[in-house]
C-alpha positions in Angstrom: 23.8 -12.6 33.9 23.8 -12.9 30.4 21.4 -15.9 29.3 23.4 -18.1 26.7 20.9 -19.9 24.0 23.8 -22.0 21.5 24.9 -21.4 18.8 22.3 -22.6 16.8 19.8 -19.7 18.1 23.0 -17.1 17.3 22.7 -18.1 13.7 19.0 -17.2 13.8 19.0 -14.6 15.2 22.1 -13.0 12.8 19.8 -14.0 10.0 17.1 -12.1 11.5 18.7 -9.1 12.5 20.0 -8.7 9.2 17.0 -8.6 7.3 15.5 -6.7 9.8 17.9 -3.9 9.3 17.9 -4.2 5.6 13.9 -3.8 5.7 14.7 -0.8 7.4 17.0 0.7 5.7 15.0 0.9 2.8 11.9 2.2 4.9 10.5 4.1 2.5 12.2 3.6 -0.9 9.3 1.7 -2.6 7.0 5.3 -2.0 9.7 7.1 -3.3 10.6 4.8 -6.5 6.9 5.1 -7.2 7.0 8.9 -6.7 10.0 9.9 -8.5 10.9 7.4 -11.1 7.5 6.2 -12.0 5.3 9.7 -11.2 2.6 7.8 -9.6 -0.2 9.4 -7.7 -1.0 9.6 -4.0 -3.7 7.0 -4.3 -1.8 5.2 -6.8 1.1 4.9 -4.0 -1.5 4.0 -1.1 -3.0 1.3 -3.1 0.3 0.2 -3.3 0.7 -0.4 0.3 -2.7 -1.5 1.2 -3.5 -3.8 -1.8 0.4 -5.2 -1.5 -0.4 -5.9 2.4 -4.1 -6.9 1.7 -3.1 -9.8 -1.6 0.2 -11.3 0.7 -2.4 -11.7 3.5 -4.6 -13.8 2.0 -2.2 -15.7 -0.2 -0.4 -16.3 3.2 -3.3 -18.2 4.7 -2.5 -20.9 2.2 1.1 -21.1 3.8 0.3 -22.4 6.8 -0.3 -26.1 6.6 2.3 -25.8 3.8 5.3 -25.0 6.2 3.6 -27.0 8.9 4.7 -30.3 7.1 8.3 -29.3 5.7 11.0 -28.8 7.6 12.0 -25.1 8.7 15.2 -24.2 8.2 14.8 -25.5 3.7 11.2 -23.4 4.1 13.6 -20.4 5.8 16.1 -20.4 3.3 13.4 -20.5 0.3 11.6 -17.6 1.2 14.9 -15.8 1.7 16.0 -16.2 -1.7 12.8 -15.6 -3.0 12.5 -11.9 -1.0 15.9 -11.9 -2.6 15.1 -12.2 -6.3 12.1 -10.3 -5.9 13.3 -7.4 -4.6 16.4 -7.2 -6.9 14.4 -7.2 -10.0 13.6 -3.8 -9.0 16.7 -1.9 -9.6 17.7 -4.5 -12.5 14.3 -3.8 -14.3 15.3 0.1 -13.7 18.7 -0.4 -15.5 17.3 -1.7 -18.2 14.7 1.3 -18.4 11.7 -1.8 -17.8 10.4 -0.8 -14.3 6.3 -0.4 -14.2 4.1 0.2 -11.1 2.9 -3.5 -11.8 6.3 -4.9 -10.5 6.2 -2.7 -7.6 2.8 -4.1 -6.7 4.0 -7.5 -7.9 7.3 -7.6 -5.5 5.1 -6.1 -2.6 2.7 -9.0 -2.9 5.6 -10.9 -3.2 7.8 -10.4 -0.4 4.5 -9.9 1.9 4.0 -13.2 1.6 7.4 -14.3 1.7 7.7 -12.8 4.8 5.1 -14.4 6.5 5.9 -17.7 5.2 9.4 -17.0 6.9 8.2 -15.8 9.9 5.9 -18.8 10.6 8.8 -21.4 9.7 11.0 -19.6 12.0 8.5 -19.3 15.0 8.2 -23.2 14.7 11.9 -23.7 14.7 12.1 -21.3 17.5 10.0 -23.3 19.6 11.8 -26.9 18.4 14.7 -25.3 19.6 14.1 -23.9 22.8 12.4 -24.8 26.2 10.6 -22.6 29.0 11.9 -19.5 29.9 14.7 -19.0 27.4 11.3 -19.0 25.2 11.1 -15.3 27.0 15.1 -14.2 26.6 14.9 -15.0 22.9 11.9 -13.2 22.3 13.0 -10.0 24.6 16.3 -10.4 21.8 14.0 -10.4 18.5 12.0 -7.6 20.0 15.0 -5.7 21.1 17.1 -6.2 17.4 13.3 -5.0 15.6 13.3 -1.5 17.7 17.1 -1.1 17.2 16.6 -1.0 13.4 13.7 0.8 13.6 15.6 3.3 15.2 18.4 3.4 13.1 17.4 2.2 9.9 15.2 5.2 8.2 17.9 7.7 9.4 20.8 5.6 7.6 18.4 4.7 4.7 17.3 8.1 4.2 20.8 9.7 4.1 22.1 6.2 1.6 18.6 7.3 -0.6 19.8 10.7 -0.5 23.2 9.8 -2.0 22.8 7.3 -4.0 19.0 7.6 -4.7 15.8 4.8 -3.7 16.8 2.1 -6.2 20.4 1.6 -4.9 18.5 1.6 -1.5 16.5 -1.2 -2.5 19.3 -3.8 -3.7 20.8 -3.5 -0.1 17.6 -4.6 1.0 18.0 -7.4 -1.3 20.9 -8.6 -0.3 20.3 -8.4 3.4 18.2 -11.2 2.2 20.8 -13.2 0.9 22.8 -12.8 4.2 19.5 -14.1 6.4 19.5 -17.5 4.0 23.5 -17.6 5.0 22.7 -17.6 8.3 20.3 -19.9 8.4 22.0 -22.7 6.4 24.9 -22.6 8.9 22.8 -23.8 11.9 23.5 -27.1 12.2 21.6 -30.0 14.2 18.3 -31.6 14.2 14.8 -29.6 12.7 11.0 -30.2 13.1 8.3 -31.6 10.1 4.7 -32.4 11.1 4.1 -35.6 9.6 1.0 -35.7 6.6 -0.7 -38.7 5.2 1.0 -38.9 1.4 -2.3 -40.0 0.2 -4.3 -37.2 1.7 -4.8 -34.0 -0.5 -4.3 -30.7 1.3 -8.3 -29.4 1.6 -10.1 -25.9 2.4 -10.1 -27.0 5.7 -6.4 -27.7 6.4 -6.2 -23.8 5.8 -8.4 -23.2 8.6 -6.9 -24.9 11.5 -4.7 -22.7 12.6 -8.1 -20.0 13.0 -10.0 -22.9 14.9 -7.1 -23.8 17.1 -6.6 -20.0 18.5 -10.7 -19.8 18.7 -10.6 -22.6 21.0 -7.8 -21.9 23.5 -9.3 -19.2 25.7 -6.0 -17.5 26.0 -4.8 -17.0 22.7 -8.2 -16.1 21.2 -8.0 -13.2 23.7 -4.3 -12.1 22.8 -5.3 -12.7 19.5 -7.9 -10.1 19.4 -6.4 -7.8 21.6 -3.4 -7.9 19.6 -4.6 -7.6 16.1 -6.9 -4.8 17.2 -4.8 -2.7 18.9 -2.2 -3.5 15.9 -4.7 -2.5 13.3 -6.1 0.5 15.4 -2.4 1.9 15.5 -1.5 1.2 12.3 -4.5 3.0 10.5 -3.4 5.9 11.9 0.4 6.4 10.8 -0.3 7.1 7.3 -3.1 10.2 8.9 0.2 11.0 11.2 2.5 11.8 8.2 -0.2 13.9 6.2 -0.8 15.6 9.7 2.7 16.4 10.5 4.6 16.6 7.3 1.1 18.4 5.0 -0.5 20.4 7.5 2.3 21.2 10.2 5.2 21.3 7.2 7.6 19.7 9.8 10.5 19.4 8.2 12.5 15.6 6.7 14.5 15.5 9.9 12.1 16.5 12.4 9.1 14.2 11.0 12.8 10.9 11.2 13.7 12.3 14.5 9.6 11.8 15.6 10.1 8.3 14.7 13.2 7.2 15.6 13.4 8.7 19.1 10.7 6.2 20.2 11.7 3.1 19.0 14.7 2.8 21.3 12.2 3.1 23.8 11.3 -0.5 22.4 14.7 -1.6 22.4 14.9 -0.5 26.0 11.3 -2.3 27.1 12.4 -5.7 25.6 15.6 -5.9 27.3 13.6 -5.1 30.6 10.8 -7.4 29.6 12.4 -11.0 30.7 13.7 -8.9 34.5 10.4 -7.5 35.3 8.5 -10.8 34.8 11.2 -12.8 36.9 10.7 -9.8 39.7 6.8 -8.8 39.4 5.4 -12.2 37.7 4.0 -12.5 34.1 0.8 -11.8 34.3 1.0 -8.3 36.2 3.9 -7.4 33.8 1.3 -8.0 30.4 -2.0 -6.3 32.1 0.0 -3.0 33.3 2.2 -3.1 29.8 -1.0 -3.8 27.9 -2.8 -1.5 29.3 -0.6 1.5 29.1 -0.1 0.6 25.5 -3.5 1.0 25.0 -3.7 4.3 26.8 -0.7 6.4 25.2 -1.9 7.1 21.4 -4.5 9.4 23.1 -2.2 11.7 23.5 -1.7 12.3 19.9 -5.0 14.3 19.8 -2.7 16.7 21.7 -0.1 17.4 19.0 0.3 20.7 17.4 2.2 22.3 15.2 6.2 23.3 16.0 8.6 22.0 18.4 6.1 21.3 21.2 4.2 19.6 18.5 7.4 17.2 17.5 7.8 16.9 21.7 4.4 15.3 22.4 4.9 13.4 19.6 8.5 11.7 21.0 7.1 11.1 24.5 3.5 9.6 23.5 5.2 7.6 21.0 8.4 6.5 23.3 5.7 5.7 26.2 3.6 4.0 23.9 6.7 2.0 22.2 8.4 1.2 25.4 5.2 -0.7 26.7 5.1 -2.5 23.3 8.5 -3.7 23.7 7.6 -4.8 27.2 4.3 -6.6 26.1 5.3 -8.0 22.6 8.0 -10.8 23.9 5.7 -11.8 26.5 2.9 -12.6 24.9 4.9 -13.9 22.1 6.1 -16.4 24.1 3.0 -17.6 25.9 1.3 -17.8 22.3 4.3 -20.3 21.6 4.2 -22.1 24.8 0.4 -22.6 24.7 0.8 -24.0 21.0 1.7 -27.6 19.9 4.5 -27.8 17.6 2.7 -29.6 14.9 0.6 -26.2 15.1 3.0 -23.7 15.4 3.6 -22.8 11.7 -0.7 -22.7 10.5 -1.9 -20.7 13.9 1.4 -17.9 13.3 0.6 -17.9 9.7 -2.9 -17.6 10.8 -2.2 -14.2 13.1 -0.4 -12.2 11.3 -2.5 -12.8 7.8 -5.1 -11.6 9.4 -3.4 -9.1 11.0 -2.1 -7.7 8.1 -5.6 -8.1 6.2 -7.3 -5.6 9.3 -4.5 -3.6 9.2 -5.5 -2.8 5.4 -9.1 -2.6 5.8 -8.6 0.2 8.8 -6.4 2.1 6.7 -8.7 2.5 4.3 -11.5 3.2 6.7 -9.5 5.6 8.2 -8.8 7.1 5.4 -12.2 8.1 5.1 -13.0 9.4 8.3 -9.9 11.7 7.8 -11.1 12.7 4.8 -14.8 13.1 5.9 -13.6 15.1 9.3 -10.0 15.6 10.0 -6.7 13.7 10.0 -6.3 15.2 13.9 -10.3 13.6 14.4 -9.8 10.2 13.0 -6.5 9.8 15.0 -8.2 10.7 17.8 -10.9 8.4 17.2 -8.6 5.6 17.3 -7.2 6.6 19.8 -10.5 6.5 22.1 -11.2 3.0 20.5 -7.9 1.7 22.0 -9.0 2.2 25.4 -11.6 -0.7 25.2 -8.5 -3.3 24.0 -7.1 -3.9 27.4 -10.5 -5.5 28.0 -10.1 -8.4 25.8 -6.5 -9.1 27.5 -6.7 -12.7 29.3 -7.2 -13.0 33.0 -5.1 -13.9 35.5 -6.5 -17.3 36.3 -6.7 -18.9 32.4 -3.2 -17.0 32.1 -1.7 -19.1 35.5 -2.3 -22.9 33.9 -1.3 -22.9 30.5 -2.0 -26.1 28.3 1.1 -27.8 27.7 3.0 -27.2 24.9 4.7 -30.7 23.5 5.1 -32.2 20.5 2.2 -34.0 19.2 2.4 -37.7 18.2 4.6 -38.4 15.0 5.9 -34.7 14.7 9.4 -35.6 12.4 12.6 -34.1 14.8 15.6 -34.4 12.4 
């Protein structure tokens, strides 16, 4: 039986499937401006992705006790249309012969930290708006809608670059950021401000609660780690991946797409299993086998050779691999909400995926190096070993049974 969450969690949802599939759809395109239009190096277009990662990370840390006191759905709608106007000075600028590499870098930096902004605001609202288990359905349906458009987007954005070329490309994106702030001003009904003394400055310190508040709660410090580790661990080795299979296995545009999309509707297929398989095996059994089988999978890409058994191991280790992330993620999504106040919500988010990102960069570079010190196929191995040691820092079953209560903390503002 279908779940129903209002309409109010339909409009957010629309809003973030939409961007979702309009990031996707350009996967890609920024690369390919910077490779074609503006003849930019290999490093050039790596320091694009790392530094562009690396600045919104940091700037982002800022972010959090600044959404934490303004109401969501304004801070939503703002970082929309600011994703918006960034991204479309891109093909604009190109029309009128004045695109650089600086804007690139400028509108990466730019709608990084847009984006995390956006995602902190609407992980708050998420949590004013629903209670208790439909906590888990909503999750399982952002999880879901992300692996769809992983799926389908680079296909459909690679044949739209293909006709019309990367810079068209990009103003779709754009305006899939448009449609999100549509969506979101047409939820209606009450939203969620923590209150702050008029009189008192924001200081350093404000910009570090959201750190000390998952260091303190057993729990999440343990997701935390375990996820941004096995994140960054994964993540350092995709670029290694493309050099491996495209460079030195020359597998061709559609094979190298097919490797990738394949997979992620393995995700779209663990998060609509995610929310059944807690309610039949419990939640805590469902996040140690999913986390741990996560954590085993990308081993097998030391396996992968060249040619079609090649592309085959490289389909099932990532479809295993994805289809236990789309089981895990929602789940410990929502016990990271659940065990988080709502006057908290917005800094500790913000808080986890800046410093996500900021790993994420620093082990692409460093695994960089080893790949060019040994072997692409030797660092991604080597990551791969490392990832066996995550499912260690997963939380146990008795600090997972007795979560703190999540409620509103005195004075939080419900509209």
């Amino acid at each position: 039986m279908r779940v129903q969450l209002g309409r109010s969690f339909g409009w957010l949802w629309s809003a973030y499937a939409v961007s979702t599939y309009g990031t996707w759809l350009a996967f890609g395109a920024f690369p390919l401006i910077a490779v074609q239009v503006l003849h930019s190096s290999a490093l050039a277009v790596s320091v694009l992705e790392a530094a562009g990662l690396a600045v919104a990370a940091v700037v982002a840390f800022s972010l959090g006790p600044w959404v934490e006191h303004r109401a969501k759905r304004p801070v939503m709608v703002a970082m929309d249309l600011i994703r918006f106007v960034a991204v479309a000075s891109i093909p604009i600028t190109y029309v009128l012969g004045l695109l650089s590499y600086g804007q690139l870098l400028v509108v990466s930096v730019i709608s990084g930290t847009a984006s995390i902004a956006f995602t902190a605001a609407s992980g708050a609202y998420l949590k004013f708006l629903l209670r208790g288990d439909h906590l888990l359905v909503a999750n399982g349906r952002f999880e879901g809608t992300s692996w769809a458009a992983t799926a389908a987007g680079p296909p459909l954005g690679g044949a739209l670059i293909g006709v019309l070329g990367p810079v068209i490309t990009v103003m779709a994106d754009a305006l899939s950021y448009l449609l999100s702030a549509l969506g979101v001003l047409r939820i209606r009904g009450g939203d969620i401000a923590a209150p702050r003394d008029r009189a008192t400055r924001l200081r350093g310190a404000d910009l570090l609660k959201g750190g000390r508040f998952i260091l303190r709660d057993h729990v999440l410090r343990r997701l935390f780690l375990n996820s941004i580790l096995v994140g960054g661990l994964i993540m350092a080795t995709a670029p290694l991946l493309s050099v491996l299979l495209l460079g030195q296995y020359h597998f061709p545009a559609w094979q190298y797409g097919l490797a990738f999309g394949i997979p992620a509707l393995g995700g779209f297929a663990g998060a609509r299993l995610s929310a059944r398989l807690v309610t039949r095996y419990g939640r805590y059994r469902v996040m140690s086998v999913s986390g741990w089988l996560r954590s085993a999978f990308p081993l097998g890409l030391a396996f992968v050779r060249p040619g079609v058994p090649g592309l085959l191991t490289v389909i099932i280790v990532e479809g295993l691999l994805i289809t236990c992330m789309g089981i895990f993620n929602p789940i410990y999504a929502t016990e990271r909400l659940q065990r988080t106040p709502v006057d908290r919500t917005a800094q500790v988010l913000s808080t986890w995926s800046a410093t996500s990102k900021l790993l994420q960069a620093a082990l692409m570079v460093i695994w960089g190096v080893l790949a060019t010190l040994t072997s692409p196929l030797t660092a991604i191995t080597m990551s791969g070993v490392l990832l066996l040691a995550t499912p260690l820092l997963l939380p146990k079953r008795i600090h997972l049974s007795a979560p703190e209560p999540a409620v509103p903390a005195e004075g939080v503002r419900a509209g």
